[in-house]
N, C-alpha and C positions, 0 to 999 in steps of 0.2 A: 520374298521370293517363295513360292510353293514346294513343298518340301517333295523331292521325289520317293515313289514308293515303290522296289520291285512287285511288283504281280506277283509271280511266281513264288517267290523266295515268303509275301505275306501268307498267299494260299496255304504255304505248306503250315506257317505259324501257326494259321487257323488249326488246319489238320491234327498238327504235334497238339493243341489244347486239346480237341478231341478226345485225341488218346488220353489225355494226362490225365483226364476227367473220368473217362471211361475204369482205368487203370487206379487208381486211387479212392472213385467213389463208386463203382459199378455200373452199368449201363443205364438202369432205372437213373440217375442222374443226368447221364446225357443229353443237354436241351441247349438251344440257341442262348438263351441266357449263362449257362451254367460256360459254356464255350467264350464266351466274350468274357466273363465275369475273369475267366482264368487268366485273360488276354491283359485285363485292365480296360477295355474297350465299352464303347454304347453297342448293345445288341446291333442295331442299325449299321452300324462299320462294316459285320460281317458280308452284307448283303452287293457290297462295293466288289467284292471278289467270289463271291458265290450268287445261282440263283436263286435256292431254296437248300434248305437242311440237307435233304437229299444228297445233293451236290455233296456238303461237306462229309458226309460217310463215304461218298464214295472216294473223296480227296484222301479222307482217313485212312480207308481199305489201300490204298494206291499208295501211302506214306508206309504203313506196315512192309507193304512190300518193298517199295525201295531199301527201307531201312536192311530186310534181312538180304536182297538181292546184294548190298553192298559188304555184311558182314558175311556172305556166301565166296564171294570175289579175294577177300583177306586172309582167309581161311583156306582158301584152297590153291593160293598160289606158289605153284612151284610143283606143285602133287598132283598125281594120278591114278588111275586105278582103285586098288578097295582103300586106300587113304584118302585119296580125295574122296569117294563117298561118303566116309564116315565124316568128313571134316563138313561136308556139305551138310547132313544128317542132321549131324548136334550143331546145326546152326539154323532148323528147322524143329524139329522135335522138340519140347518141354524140356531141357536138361539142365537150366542153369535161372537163375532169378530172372533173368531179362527175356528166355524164352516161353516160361514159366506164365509171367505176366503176358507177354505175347500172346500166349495161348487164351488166355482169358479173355481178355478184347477182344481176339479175330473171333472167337467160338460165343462171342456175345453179337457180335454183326454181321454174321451167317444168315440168320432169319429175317433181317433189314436186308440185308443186302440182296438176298434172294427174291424178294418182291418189289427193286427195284428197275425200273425198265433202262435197257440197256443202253448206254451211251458208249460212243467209237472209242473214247478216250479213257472208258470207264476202264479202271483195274480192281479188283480184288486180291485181296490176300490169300489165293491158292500157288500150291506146290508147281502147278504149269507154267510158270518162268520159267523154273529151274529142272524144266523136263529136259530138256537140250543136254544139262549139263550132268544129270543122271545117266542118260543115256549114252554121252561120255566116256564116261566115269567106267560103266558095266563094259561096254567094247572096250577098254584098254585094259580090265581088271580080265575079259575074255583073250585079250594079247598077251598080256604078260603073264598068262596061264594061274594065275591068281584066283581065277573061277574056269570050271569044265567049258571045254569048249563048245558043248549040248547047250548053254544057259540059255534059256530063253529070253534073253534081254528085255524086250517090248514087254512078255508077261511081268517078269519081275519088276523092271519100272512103274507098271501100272498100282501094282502090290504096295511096292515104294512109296505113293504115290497114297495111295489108299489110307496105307499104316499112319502116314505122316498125319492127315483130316482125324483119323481115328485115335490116334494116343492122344492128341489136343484135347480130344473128347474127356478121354479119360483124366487127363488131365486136370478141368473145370468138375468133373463129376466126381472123382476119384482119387485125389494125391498119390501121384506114386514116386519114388524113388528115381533119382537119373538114370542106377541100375537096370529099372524095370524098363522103363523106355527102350534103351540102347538094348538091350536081350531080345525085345522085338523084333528090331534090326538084325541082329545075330544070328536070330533062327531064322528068319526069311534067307537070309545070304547062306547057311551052314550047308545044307543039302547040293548047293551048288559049288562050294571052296573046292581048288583042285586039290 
């Protein structure tokens, strides 16, 4: 009898090599061979759930995100206002080994992914999932007088929003400290704390 195979659940296996590969040997490694190799698979396998490479970057980019969309969800439940955003924050931001590497990956398939032609189902690894949940986050930290009632929420998400793509930067270019990161956050929100 023919062994069944989720779809879904192999795509993402694909994906998860991707990263691993990306993550442990640098991007310059990342090739349909080097992805299979990690799987235990014949190159050829991969082609059964993708249609070309392409595809599985963007499977990749779409796996980064789920992955922090879900450690976004854990982290911030229960919380509101400026703790849910900070909880949300360093679950974005470079602050710990796993966002760390994070960082490194997604700021290696920024320029891949950027020359890739858009598909409906395409996702990227940007901060605009969790635009929703920033904006949130800033009206109930503007409810419960946690920040001036002036904030310009929209501005500042967008800020938010910004910092996040730019400390990644810094990040791959730059090591810095969890301190360093999180003080960016700090001062962006300081002028605004009631």
């Amino acid at each position: 009898m023919p062994r069944i195979v989720d779809h879904d659940e192999r795509r993402r296996q694909i994906a998860e090599a991707l990263l691993t590969v990306a993550a442990r040997d640098g991007h310059e490694s990342v090739s349909s061979r080097a992805v299979a190799k990690e799987l235990g698979v014949a190159t050829g396998s991969l082609w059964h759930y993708f249609d070309g490479f392409d595809d599985v970057i963007r499977a990749a980019a779409a796996e980064v995100t789920r992955r922090t969309d879900e450690r976004i969800a854990a982290a911030t439940t229960g919380l509101r206002g400026l703790a849910r955003l900070d909880a949300l924050m360093r679950e974005v931001l470079p602050v710990d080994e796993g966002t760390r590497t994070e960082a490194r990956v997604v700021v290696g398939f920024w320029g891949r992914l950027a020359t890739l032609a858009p598909t409906p189902d395409a996702s990227a690894p940007t901060l605009a999932t969790w635009q929703d949940s920033i904006q949130a986050a800033l009206q109930e930290a503007v409810e419960d007088a946690e920040l001036r009632s002036d904030t310009p929420t929209d501005a500042l998400m967008a800020l938010l929003r910004s910092i996040t793509y730019g400390q990644q930067i810094v990040e791959v270019t730059e090591p810095q400290p969890p301190a360093a990161h999180l003080a960016v956050l700090d001062g962006i929100l300081s002028p605004w704390r009631a």
